[in-house]
Chimera marker file (.cmm) of the C-alpha trace (Angstrom):
<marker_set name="trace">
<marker id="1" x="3.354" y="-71.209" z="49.003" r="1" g="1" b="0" radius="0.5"/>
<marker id="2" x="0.063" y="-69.625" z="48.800" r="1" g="1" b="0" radius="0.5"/>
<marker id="3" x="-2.522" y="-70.271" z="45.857" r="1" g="1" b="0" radius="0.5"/>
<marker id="4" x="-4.622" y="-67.174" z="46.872" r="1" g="1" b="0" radius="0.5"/>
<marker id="5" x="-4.586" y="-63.676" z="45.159" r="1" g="1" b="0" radius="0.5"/>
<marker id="6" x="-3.829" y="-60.227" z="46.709" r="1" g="1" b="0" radius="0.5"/>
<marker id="7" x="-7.204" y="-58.458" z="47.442" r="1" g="1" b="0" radius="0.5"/>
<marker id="8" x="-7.851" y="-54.738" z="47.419" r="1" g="1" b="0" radius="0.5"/>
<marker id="9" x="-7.994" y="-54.455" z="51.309" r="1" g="1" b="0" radius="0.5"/>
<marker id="10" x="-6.203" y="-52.341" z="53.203" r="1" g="1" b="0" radius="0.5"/>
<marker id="11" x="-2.145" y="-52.555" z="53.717" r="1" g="1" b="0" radius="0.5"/>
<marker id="12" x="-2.177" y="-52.820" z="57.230" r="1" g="1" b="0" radius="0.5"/>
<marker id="13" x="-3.979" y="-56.123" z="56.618" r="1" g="1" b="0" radius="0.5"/>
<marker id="14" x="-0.978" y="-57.525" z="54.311" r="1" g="1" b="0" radius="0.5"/>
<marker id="15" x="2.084" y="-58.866" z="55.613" r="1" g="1" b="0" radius="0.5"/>
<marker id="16" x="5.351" y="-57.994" z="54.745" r="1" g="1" b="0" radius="0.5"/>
<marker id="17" x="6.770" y="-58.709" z="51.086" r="1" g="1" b="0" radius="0.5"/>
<marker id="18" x="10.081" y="-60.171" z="50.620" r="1" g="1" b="0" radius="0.5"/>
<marker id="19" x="12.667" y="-57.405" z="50.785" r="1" g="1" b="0" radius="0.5"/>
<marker id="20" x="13.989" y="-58.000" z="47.231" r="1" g="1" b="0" radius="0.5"/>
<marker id="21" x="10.192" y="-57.617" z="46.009" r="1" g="1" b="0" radius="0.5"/>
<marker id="22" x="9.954" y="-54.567" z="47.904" r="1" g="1" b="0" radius="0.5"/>
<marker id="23" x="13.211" y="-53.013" z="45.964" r="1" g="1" b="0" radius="0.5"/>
<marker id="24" x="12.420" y="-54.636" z="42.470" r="1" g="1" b="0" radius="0.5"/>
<marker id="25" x="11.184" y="-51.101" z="40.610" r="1" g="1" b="0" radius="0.5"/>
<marker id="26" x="10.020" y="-52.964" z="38.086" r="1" g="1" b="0" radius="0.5"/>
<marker id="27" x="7.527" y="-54.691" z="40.053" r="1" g="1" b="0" radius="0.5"/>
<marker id="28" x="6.354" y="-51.443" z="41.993" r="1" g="1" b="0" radius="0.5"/>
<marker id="29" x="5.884" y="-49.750" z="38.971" r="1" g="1" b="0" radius="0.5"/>
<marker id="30" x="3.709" y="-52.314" z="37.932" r="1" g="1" b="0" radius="0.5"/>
<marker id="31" x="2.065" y="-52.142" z="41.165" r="1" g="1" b="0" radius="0.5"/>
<marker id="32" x="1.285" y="-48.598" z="41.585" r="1" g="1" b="0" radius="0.5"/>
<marker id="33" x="0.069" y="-48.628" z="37.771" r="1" g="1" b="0" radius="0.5"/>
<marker id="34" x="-2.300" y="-51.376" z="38.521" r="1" g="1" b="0" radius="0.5"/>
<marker id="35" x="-3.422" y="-49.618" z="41.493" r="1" g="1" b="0" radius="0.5"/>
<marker id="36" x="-4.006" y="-46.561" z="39.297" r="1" g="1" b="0" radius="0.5"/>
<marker id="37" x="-5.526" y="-48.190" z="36.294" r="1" g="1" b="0" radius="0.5"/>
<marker id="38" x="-8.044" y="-49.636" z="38.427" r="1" g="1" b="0" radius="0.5"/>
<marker id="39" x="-8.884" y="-46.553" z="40.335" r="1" g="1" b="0" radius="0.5"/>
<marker id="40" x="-9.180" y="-44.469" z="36.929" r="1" g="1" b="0" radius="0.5"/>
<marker id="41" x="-11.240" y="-47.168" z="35.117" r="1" g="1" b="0" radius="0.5"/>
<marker id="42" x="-13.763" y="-47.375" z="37.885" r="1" g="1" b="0" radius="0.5"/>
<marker id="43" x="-13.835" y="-43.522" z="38.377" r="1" g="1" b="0" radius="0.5"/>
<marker id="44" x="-14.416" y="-43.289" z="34.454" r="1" g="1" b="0" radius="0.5"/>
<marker id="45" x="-16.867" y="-45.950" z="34.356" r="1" g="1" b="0" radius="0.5"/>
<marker id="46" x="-19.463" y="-43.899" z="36.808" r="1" g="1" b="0" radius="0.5"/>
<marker id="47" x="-18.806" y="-41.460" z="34.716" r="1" g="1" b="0" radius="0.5"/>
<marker id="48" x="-19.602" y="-43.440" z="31.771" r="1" g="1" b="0" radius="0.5"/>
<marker id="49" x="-16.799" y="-42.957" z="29.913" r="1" g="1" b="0" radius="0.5"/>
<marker id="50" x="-13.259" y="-45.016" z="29.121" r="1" g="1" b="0" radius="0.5"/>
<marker id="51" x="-9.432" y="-43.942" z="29.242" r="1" g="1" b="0" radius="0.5"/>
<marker id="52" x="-9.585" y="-44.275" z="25.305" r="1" g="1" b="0" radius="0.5"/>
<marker id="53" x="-12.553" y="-42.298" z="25.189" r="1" g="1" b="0" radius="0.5"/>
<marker id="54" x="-10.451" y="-39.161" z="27.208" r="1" g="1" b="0" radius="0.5"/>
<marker id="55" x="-7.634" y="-39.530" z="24.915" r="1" g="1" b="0" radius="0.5"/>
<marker id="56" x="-10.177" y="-38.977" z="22.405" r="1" g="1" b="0" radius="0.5"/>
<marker id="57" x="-11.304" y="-35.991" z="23.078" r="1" g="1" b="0" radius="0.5"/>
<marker id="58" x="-8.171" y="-34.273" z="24.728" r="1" g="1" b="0" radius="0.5"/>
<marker id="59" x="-6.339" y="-34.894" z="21.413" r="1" g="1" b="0" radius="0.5"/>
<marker id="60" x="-9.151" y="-33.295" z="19.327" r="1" g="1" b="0" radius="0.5"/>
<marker id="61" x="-9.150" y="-30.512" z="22.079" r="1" g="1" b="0" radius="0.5"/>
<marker id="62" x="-5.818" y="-29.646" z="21.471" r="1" g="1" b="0" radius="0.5"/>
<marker id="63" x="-4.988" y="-30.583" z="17.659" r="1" g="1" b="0" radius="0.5"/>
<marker id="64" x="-8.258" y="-29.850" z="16.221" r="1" g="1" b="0" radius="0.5"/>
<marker id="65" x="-9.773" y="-32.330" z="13.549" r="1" g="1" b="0" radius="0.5"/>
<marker id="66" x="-8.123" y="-35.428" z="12.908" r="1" g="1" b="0" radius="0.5"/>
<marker id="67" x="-8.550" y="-38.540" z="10.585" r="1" g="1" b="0" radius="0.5"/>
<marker id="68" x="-9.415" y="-41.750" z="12.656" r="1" g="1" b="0" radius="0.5"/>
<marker id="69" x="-5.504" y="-42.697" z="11.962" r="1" g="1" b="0" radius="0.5"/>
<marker id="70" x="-4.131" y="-39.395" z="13.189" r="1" g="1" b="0" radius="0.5"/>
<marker id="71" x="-5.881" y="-40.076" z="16.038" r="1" g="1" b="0" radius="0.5"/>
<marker id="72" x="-4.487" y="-43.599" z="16.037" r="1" g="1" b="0" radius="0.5"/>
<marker id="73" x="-0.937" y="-42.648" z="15.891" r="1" g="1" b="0" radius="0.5"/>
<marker id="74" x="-1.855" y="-39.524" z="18.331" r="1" g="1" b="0" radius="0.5"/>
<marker id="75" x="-3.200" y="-41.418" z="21.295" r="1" g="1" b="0" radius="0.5"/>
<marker id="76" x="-1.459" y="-45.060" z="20.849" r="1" g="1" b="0" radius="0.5"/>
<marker id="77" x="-4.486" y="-46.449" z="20.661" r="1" g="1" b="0" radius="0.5"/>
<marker id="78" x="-4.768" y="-49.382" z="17.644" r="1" g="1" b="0" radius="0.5"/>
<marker id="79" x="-6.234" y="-48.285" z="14.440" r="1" g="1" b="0" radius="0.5"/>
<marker id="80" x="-8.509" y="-51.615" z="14.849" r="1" g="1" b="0" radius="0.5"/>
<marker id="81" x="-9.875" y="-50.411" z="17.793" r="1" g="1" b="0" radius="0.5"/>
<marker id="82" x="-10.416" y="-46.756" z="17.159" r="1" g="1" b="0" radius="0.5"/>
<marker id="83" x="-13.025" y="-47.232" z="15.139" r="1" g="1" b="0" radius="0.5"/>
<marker id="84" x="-14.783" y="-48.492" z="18.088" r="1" g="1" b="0" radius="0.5"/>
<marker id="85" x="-14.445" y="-46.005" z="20.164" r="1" g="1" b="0" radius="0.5"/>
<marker id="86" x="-15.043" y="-43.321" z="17.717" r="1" g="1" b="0" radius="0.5"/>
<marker id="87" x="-18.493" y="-45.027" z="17.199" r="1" g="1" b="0" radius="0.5"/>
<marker id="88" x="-19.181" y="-44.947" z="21.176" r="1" g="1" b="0" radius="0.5"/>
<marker id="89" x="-18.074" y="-41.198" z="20.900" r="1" g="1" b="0" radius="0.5"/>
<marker id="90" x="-20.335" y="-40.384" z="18.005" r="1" g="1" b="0" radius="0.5"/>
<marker id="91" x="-22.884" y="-42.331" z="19.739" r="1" g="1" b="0" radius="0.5"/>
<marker id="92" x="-22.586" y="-40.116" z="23.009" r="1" g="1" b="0" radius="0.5"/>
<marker id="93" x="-22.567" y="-37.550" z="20.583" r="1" g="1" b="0" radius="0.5"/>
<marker id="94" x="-18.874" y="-36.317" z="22.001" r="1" g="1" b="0" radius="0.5"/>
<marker id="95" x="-17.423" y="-36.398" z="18.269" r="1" g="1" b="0" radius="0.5"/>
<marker id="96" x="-19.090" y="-36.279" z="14.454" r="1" g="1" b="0" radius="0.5"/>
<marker id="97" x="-17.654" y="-38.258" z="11.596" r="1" g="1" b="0" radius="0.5"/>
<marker id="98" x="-17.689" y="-36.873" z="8.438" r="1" g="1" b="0" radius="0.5"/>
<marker id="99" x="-15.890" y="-37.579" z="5.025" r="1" g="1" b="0" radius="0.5"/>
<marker id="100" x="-12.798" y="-36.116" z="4.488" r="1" g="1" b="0" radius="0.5"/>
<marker id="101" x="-13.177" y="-34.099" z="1.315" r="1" g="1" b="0" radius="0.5"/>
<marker id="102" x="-9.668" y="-34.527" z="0.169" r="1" g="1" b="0" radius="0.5"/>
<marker id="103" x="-9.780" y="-38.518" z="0.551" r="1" g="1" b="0" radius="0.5"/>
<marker id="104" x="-13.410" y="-39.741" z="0.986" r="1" g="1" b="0" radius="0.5"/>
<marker id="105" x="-12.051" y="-43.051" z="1.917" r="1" g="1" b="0" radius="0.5"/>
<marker id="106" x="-11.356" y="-41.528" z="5.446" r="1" g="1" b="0" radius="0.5"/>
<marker id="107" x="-13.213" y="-39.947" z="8.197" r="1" g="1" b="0" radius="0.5"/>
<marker id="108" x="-12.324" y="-36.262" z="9.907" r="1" g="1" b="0" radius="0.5"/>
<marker id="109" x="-13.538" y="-36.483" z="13.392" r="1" g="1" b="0" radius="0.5"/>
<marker id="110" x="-14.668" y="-33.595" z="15.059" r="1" g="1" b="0" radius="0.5"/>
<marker id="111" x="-14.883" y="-32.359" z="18.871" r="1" g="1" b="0" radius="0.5"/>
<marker id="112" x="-18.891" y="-31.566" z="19.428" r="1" g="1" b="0" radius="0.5"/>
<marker id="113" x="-19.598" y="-29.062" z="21.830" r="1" g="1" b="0" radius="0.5"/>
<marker id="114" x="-21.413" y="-31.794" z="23.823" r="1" g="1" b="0" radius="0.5"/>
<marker id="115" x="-17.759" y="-33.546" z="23.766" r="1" g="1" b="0" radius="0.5"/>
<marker id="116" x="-16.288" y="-30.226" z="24.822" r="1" g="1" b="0" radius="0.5"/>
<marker id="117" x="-18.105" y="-29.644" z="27.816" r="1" g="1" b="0" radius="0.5"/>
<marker id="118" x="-17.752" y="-33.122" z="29.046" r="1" g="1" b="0" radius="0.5"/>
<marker id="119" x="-14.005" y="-33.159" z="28.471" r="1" g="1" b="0" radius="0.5"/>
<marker id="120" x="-13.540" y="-30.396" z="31.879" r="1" g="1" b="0" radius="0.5"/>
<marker id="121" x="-15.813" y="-32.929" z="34.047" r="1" g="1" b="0" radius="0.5"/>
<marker id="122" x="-13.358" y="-36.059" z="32.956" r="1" g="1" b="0" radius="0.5"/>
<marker id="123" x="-10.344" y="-33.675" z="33.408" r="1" g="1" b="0" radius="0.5"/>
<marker id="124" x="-11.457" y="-32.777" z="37.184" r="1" g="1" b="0" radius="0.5"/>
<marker id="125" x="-12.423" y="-36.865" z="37.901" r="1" g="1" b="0" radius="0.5"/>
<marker id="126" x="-8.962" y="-37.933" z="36.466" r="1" g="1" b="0" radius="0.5"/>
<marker id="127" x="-7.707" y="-34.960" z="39.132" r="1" g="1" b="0" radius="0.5"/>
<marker id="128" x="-9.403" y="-36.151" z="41.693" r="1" g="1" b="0" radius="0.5"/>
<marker id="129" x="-8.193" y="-39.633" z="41.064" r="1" g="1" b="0" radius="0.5"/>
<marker id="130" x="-4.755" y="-38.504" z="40.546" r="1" g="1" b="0" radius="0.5"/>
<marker id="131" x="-4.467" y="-36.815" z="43.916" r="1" g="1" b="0" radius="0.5"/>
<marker id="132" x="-5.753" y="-39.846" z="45.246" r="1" g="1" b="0" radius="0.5"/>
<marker id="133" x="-3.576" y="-42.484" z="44.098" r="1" g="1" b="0" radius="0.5"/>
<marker id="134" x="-0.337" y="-39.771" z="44.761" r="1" g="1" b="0" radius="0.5"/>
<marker id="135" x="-1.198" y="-38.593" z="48.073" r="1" g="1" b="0" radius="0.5"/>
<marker id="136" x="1.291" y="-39.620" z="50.012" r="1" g="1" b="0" radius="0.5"/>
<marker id="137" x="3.869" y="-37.298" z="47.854" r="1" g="1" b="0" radius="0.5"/>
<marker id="138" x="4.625" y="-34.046" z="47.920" r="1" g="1" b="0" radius="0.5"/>
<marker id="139" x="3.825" y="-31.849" z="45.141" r="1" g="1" b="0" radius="0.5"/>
<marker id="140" x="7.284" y="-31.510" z="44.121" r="1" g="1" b="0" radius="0.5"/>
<marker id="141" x="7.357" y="-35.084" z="44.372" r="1" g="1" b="0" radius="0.5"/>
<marker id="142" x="4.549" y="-35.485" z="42.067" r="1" g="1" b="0" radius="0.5"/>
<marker id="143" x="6.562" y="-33.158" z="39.353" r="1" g="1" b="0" radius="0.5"/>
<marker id="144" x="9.818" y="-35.196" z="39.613" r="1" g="1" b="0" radius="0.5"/>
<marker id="145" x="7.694" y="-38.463" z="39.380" r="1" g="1" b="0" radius="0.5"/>
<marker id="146" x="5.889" y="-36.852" z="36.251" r="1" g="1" b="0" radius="0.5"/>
<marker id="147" x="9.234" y="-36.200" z="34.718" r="1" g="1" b="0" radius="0.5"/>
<marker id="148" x="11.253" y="-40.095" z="35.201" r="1" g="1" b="0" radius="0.5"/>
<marker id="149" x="7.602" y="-41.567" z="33.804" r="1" g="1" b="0" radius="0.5"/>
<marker id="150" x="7.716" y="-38.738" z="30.443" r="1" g="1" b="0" radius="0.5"/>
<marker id="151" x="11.402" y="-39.672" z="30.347" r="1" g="1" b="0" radius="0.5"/>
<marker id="152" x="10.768" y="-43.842" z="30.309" r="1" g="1" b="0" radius="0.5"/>
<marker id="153" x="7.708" y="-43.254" z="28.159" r="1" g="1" b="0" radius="0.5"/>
<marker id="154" x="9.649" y="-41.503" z="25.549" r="1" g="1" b="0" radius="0.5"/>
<marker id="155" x="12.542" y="-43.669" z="26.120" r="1" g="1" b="0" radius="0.5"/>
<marker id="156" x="10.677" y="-46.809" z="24.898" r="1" g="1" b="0" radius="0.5"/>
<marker id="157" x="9.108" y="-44.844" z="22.367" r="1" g="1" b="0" radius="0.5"/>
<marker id="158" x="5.021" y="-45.035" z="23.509" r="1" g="1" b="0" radius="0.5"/>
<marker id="159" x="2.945" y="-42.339" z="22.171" r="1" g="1" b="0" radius="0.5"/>
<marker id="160" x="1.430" y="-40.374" z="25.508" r="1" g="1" b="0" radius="0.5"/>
<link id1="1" id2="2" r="1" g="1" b="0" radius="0.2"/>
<link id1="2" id2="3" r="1" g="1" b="0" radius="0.2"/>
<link id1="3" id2="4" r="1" g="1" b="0" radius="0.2"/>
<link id1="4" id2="5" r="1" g="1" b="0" radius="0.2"/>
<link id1="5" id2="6" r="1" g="1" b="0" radius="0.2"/>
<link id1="6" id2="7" r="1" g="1" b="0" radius="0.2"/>
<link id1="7" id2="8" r="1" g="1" b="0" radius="0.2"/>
<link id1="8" id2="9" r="1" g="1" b="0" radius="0.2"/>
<link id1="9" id2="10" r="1" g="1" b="0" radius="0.2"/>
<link id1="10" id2="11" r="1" g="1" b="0" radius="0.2"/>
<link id1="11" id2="12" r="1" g="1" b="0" radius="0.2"/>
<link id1="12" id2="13" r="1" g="1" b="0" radius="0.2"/>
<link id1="13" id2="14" r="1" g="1" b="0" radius="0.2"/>
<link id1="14" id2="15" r="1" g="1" b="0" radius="0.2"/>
<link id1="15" id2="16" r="1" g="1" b="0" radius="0.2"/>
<link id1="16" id2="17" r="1" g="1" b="0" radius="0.2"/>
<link id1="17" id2="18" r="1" g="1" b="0" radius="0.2"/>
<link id1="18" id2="19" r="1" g="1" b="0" radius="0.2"/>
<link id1="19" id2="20" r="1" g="1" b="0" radius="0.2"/>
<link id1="20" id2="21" r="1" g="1" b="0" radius="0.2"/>
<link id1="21" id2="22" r="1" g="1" b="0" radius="0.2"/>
<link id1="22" id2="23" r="1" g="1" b="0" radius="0.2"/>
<link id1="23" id2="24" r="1" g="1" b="0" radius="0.2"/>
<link id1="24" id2="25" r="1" g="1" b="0" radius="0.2"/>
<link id1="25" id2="26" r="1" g="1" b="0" radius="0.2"/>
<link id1="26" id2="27" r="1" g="1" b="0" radius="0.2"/>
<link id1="27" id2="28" r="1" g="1" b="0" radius="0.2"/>
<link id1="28" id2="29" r="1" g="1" b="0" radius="0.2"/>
<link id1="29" id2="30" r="1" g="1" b="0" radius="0.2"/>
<link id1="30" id2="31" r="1" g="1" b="0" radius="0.2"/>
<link id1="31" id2="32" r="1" g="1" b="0" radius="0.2"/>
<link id1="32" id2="33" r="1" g="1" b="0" radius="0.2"/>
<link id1="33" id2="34" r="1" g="1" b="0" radius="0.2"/>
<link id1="34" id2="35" r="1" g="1" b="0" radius="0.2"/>
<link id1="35" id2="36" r="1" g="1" b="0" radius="0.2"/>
<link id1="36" id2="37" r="1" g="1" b="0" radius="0.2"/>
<link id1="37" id2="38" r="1" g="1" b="0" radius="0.2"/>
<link id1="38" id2="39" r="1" g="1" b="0" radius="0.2"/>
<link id1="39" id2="40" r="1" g="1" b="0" radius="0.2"/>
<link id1="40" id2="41" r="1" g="1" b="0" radius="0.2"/>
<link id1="41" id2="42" r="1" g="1" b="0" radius="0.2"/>
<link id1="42" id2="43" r="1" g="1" b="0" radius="0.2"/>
<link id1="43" id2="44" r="1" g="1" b="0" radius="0.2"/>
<link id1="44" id2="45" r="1" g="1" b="0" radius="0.2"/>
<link id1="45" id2="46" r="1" g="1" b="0" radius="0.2"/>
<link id1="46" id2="47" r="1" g="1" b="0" radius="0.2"/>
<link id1="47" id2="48" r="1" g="1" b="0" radius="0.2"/>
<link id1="48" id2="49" r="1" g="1" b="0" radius="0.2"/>
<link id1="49" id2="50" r="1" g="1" b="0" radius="0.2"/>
<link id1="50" id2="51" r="1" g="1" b="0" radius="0.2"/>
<link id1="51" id2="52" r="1" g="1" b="0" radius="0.2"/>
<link id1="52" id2="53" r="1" g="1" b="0" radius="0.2"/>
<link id1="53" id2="54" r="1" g="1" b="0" radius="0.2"/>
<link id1="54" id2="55" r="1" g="1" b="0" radius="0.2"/>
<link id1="55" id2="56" r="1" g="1" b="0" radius="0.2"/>
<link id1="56" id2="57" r="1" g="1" b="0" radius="0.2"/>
<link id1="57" id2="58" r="1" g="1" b="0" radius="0.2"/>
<link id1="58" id2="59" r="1" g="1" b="0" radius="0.2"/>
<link id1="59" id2="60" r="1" g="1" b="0" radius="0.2"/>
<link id1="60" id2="61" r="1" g="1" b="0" radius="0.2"/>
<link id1="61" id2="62" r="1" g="1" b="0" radius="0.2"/>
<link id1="62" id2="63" r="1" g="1" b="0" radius="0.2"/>
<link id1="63" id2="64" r="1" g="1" b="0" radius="0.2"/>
<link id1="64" id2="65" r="1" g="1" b="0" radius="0.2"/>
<link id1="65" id2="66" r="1" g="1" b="0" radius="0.2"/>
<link id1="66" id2="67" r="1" g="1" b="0" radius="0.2"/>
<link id1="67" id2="68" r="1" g="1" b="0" radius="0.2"/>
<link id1="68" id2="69" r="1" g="1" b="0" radius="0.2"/>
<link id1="69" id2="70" r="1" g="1" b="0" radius="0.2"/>
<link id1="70" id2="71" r="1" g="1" b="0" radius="0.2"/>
<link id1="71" id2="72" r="1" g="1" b="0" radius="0.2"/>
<link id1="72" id2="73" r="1" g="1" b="0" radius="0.2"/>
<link id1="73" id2="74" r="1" g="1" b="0" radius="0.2"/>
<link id1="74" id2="75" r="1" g="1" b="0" radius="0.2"/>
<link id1="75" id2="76" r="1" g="1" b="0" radius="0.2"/>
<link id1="76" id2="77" r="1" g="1" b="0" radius="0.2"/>
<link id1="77" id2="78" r="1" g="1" b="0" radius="0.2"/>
<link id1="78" id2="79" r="1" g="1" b="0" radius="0.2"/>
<link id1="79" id2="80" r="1" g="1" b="0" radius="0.2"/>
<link id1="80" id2="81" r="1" g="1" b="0" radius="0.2"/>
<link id1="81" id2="82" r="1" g="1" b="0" radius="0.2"/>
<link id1="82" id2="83" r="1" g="1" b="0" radius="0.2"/>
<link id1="83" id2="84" r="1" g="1" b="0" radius="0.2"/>
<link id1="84" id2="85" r="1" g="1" b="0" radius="0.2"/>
<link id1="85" id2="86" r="1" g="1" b="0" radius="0.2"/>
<link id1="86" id2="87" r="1" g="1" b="0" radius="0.2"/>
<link id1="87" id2="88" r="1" g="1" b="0" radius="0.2"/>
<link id1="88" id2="89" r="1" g="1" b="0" radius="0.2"/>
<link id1="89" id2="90" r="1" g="1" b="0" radius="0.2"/>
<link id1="90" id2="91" r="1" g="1" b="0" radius="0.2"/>
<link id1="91" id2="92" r="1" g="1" b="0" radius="0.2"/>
<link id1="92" id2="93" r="1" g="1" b="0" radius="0.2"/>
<link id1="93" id2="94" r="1" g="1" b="0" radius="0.2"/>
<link id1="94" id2="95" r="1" g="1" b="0" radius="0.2"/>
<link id1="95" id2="96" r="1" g="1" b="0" radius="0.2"/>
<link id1="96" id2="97" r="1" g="1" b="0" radius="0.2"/>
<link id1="97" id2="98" r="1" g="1" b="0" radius="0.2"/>
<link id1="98" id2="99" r="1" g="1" b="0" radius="0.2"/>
<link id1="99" id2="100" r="1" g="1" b="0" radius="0.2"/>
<link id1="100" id2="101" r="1" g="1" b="0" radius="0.2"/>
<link id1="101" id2="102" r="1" g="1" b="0" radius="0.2"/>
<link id1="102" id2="103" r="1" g="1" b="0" radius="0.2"/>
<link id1="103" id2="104" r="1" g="1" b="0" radius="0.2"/>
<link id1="104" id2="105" r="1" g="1" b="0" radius="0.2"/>
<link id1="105" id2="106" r="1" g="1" b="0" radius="0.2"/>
<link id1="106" id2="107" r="1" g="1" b="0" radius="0.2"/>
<link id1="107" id2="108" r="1" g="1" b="0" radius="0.2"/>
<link id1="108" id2="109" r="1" g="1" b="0" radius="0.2"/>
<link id1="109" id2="110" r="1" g="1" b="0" radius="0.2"/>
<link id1="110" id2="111" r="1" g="1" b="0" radius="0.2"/>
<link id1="111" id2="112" r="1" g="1" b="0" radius="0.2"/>
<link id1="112" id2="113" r="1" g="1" b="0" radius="0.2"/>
<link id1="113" id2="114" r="1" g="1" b="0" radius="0.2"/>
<link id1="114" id2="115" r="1" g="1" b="0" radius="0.2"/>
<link id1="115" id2="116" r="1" g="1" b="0" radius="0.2"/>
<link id1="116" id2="117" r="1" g="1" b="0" radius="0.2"/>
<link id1="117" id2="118" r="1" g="1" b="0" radius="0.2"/>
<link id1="118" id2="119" r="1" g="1" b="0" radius="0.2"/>
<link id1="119" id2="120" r="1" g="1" b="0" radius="0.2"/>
<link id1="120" id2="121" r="1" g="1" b="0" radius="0.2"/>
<link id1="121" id2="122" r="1" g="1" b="0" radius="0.2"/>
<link id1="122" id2="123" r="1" g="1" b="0" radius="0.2"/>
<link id1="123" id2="124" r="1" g="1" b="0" radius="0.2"/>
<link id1="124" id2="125" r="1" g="1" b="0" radius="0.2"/>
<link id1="125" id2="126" r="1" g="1" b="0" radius="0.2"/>
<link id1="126" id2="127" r="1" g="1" b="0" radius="0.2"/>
<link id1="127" id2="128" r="1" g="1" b="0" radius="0.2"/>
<link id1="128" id2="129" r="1" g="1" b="0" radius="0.2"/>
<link id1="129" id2="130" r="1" g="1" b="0" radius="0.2"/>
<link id1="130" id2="131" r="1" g="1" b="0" radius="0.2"/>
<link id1="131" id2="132" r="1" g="1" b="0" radius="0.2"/>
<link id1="132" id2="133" r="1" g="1" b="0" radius="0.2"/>
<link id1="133" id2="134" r="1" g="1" b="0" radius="0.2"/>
<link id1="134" id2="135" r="1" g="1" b="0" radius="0.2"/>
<link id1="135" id2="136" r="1" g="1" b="0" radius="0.2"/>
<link id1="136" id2="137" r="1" g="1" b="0" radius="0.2"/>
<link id1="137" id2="138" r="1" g="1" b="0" radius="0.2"/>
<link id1="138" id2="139" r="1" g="1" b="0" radius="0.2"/>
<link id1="139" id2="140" r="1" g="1" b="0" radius="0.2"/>
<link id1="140" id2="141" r="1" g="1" b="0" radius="0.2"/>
<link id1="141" id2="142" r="1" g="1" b="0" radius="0.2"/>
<link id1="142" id2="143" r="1" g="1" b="0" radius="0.2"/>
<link id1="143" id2="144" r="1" g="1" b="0" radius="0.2"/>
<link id1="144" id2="145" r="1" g="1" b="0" radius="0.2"/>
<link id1="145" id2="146" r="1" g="1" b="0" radius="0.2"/>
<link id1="146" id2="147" r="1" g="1" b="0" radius="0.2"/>
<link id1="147" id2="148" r="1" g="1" b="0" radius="0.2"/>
<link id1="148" id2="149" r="1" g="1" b="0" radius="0.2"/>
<link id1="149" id2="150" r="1" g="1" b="0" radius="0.2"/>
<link id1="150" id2="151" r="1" g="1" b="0" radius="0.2"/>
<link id1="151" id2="152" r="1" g="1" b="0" radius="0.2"/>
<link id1="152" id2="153" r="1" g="1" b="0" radius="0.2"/>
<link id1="153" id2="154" r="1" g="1" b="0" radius="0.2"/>
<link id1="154" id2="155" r="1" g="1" b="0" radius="0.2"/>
<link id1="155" id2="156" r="1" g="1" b="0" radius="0.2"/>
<link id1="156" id2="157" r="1" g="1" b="0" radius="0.2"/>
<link id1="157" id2="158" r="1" g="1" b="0" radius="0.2"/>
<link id1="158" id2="159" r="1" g="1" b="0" radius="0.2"/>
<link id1="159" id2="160" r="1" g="1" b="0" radius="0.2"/>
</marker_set>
């Protein structure tokens, strides 16, 4: 047995899995999302943004205004680590805190316009990334894949 790790080369260069591995869908669905993960983080990273920081702003897109816990709940993203990322937001200038004036113990966060008009360029990379990592399907393919991973998502109860 091996000690060495997979790389990132090509497939041609890899030898043949074990048949069982190659039928396990639990293992290839951790593989593909590992493959996609890693293409998405490095795509966002040039564009010096994070996934947490496009769940942001597409939730604030299309609810409006939102308490830092809304968003939370929202975007499955921890409560402890929201605040984070709402500070690298607000420091990007992509959102605005301000107090809530029906609870001043919580922030409303706000979509800037800055934050709007980056949200289209992150929504064409994640595209472009997309059509990358599902090339070799068709597009209705694509759709029926979209539907099983909605339909496990929502099965074990993850907030998309």
């Amino acid at each position: 047995m091996s000690n060495s790790t997979p790389d990132s080369g090509r497939s041609a260069d890899r030898r043949p899995g074990a048949a069982r591995l190659r039928h396990l869908r639990t293992r290839l669905l951790s593989l593909a999302a590992l493959q996609s993960d890693r293409l998405v983080n490095e795509e966002l990273t040039r564009a010096g943004a994070r996934k947490w920081h496009y769940a942001v702003l597409a939730t604030l897109d299309e609810f409006g205004p939102a308490s830092q816990a809304e968003l939370s709940s929202r975007t499955g993203i921890y409560r402890s680590d929201m605040v984070a990322v709402i500070k690298e937001l607000a420091d990007r200038a992509w959102v605005e805190r301000s107090p809530n004036p029906a609870d001043r113990r919580q922030n409303i966060i706000v979509l800037t316009e800055q934050g709007s008009r980056q949200l289209p360029e992150l929504d064409g990379l994640l595209a472009r990334v997309e059509d990358e990592v599902l090339a070799p399907l068709t597009p209705s393919e694509r759709d029926q894949l979209a539907r099983l991973l909605a339909a496990l998502v929502d099965h074990h109860g993850q907030a998309m």
